[in-house]
N, C-alpha and C positions, 0 to 999 in steps of 0.2 A: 768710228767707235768700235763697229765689227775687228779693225783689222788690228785695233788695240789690243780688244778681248782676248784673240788668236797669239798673239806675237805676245801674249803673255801665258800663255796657254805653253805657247812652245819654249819660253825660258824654263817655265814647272817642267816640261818633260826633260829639261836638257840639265835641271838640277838633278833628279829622278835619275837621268842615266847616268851621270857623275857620280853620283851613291854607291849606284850599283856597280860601277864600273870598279870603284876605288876603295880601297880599306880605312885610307881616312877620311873619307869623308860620310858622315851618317845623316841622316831624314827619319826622323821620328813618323811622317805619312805624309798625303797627299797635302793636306792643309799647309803643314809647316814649309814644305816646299812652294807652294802655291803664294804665301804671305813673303816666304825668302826672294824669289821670284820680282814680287814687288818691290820690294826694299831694295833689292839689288838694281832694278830699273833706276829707282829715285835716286838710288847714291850715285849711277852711273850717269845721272843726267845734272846732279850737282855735283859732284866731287870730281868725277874723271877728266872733267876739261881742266878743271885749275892743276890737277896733279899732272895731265900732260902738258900745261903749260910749263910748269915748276920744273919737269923732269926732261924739257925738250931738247935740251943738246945730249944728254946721256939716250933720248929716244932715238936721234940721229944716228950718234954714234952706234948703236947696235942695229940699224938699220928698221925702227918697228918696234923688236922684239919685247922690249921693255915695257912693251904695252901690259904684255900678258906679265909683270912683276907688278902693275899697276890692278890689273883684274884679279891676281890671288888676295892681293890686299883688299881690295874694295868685300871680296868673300869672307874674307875672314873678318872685316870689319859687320860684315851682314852676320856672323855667324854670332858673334858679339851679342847684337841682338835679339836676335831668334836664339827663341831656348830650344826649338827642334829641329834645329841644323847646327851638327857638331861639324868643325872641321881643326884634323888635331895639331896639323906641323904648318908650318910654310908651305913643304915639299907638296903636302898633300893637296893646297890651295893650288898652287901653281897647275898642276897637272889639271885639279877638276876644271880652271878657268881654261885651259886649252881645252878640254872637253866642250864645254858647257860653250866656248865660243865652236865649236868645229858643228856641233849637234844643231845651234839657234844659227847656225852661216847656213848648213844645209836645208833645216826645215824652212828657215823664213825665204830660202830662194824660191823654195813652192811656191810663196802666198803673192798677192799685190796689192798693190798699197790700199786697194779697197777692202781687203779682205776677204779677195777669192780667191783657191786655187788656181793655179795658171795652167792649165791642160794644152799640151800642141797636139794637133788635130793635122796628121800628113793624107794625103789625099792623091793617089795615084794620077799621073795627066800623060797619057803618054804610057809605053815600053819601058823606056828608062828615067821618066822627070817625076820628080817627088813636088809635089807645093803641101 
């Protein structure tokens, strides 16, 4: 449930910097991001498997990439609902879902699946050996 919390914690930061980052894309505050956040979880845990089902040979063909055609839609489908998440073109969708996925790939490699920070702890053994 922790590691729930957190990995939802870091989609809101990774909406948050998509805002900031980008000129189309706006956050009325933390809240509306926070609720975008979720919505954007639920549609991507019910809509994104049938839309890459539906879109799997054009996924191939571009090797992947199509994905992220699938995640600006799925945003702008979220923006739809949330009245405090503006997003204004396609263009703008696209980029903030490569954001928003580069920002949640990096935070969530921090965490583990229990919901702790993963810290490595090197420990001198030796002149030259690291453990």
């Amino acid at each position: 449930m922790r590691g729930l919390l957190l990995r939802w914690l870091i989609q809101t930061a990774a909406i948050l910097a998509a805002a900031y980052l980008l000129d189309g894309i706006a956050v009325t505050g933390v809240f509306a991001a926070f609720f975008a956040a979720a919505l954007l979880g639920i549609f991507n845990a019910f809509f994104r498997p049938i839309l890459l089902l539906l879109t799997l040979p054009l996924n191939i063909l571009t090797l992947g990439l199509f994905t992220f055609v699938i995640n600006a839609l799925l945003l702008m489908m979220v923006s739809g609902v949330i009245g405090g998440l503006v997003v204004t073109s396609f263009g703008a969708a696209f980029f903030a879902s490569l954001i928003i996925s580069l920002v949640s790939w990096l935070l969530t490699s921090l965490v583990s699946d229990e919901g702790k920070v993963d810290v490595i702890v090197l420990r001198r053994r030796g002149e030259d050996r690291w453990e």
